[in-house]
C-alpha positions in Angstrom: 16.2 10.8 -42.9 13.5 8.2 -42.3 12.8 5.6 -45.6 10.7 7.1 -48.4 8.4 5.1 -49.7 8.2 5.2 -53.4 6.0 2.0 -54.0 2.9 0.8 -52.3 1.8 -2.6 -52.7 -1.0 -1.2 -55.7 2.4 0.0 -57.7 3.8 -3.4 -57.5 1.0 -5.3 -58.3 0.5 -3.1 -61.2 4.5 -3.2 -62.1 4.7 -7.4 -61.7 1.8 -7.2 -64.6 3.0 -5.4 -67.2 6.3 -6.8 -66.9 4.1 -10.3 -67.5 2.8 -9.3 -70.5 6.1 -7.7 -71.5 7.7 -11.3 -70.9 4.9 -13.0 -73.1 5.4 -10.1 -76.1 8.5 -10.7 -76.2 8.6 -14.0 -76.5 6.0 -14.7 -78.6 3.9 -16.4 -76.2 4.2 -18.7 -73.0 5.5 -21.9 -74.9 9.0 -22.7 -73.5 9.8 -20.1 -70.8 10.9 -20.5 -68.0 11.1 -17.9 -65.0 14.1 -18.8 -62.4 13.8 -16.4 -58.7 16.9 -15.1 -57.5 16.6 -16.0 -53.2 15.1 -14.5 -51.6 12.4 -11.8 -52.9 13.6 -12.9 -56.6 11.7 -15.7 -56.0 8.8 -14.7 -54.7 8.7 -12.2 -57.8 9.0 -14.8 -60.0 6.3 -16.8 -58.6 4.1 -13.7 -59.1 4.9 -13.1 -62.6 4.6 -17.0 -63.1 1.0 -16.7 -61.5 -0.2 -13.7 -63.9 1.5 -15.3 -66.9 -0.4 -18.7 -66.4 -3.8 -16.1 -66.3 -3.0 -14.9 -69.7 -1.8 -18.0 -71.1 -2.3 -21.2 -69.4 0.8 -23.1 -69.6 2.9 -20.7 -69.7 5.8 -19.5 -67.6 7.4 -23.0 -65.4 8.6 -21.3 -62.3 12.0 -22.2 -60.0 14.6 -20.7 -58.4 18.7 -20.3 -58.7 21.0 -19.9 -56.0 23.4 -17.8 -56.9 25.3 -17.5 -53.4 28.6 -19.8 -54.5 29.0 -18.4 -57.6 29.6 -14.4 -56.3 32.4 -13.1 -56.6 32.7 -10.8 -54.0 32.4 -14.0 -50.8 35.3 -12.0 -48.9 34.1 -8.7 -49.0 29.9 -9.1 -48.1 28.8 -11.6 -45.2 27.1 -15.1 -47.0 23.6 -15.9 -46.3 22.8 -19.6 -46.1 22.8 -20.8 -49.8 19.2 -21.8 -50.5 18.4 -25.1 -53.1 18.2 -24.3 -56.9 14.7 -25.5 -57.9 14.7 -26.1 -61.7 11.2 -27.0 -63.2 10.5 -30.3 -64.7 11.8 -30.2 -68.1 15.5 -28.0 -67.2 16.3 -25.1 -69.4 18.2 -26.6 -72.2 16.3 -25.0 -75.5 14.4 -22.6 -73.0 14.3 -18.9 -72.4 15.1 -18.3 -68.9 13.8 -15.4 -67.9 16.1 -14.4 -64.3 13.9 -12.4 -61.6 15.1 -10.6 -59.2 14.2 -7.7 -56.8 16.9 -5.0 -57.4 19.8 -4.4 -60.0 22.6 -2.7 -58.5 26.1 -3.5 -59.6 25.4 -6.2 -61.4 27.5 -8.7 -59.7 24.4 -11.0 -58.8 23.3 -11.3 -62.3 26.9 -11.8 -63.5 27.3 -14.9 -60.8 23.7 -16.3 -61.9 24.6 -16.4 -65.1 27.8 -18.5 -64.2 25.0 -20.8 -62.0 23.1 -21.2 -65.5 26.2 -22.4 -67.3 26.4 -25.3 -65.0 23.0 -26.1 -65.6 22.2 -26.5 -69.1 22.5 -24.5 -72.1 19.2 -22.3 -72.3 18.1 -20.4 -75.8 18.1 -17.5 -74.1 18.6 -15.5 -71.0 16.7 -12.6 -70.0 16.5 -10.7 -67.1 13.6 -8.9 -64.9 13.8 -6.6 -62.0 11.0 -5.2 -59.9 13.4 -2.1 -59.4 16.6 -0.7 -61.4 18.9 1.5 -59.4 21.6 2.4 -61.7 25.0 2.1 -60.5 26.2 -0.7 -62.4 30.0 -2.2 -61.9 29.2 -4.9 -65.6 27.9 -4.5 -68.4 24.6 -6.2 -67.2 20.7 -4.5 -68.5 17.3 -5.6 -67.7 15.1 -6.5 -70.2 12.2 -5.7 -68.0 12.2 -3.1 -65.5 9.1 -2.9 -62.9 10.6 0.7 -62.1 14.0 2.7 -62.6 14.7 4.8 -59.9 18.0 6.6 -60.1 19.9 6.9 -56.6 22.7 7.9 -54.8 25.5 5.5 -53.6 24.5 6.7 -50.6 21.4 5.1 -50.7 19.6 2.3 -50.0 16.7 0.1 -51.9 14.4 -2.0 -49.5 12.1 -4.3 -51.4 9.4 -5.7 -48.5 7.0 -8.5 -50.1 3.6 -9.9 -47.9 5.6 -13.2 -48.1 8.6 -12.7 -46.0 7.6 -9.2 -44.7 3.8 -8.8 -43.7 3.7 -6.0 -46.8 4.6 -5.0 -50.0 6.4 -1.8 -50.5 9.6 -0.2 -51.8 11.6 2.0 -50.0 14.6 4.2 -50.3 17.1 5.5 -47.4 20.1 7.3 -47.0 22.3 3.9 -45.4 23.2 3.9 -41.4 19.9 6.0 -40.8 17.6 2.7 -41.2 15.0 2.6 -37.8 
């Protein structure tokens, strides 16, 4: 079965922004918040969201990212990637509300080891947590505050988040896994 598209580029855009304005609601405002990517598309999410919250309130939302790769627990079981540098804005997170972005929430596992990353880095005011896409599954007791979409799905399926930065597009797809082409 090919991939399924389920969001064009239009969806995420329109996603990315109301979850900005959900981030500012629920903070009361841009003043001490700070949004940390998870590598790789987490990231380039954040740095989105960061971009839309400084066009509602300028000053708002201090953008890095947090490397979560030596933290997982699951090293023996899944291949590593090449751990990328945690960028922290000027200031750190101590007294801040970190707001973790990342593309999809699965088992939970990657927020679970970011949060260990955080404890090593400070001592924020609060963590919250935004995905562009929810997929249900979860192995911990780990829940989004902000959810760009919720899309229920099989274990035998797949979530494929392409962005224009490292992809050439933007789109979301879904596949039955071992049928990608």
């Amino acid at each position: 079965m090919p991939a399924r598209v389920v969001l064009q580029q239009a969806d995420i855009q329109r996603a990315l922004r109301r979850m900005s304005h959900e981030i500012l609601e629920s903070n009361h405002g841009g003043s001490d918040l700070v949004l940390l990517g998870i590598p790789t598309r987490g990231v380039m999410l954040a740095e989105r969201i960061g971009a839309n919250l400084e066009a509602l309130e300028a000053g708002s939302g201090a953008v890095g990212s947090l490397d979560v790769t030596m933290y997982r627990d699951d090293l023996d079981r899944h291949p590593t990637r090449t751990p990328s540098p945690t960028r922290l804005p000027v200031g750190g997170i101590d007294g801040k509300t970190v707001v973790l972005v990342d593309d999809v929430l699965y088992s939970g596992r990657t927020i679970r080891a970011a949060l260990d990353a955080i404890g090593d880095l400070g001592r924020p005011r609060a963590v919250r947590l935004a995905v562009l896409v929810d997929r249900g599954h979860r192995e911990l007791p780990i829940r989004a505050d902000f959810v760009g979409k919720n899309l229920p799905t099989a274990l035998a399926e797949r979530i494929y988040v392409r962005l224009a930065e490292v992809d050439g597009e933007d789109a979301v797809a879904i596949e039955t896994e071992g049928e990608r082409s």
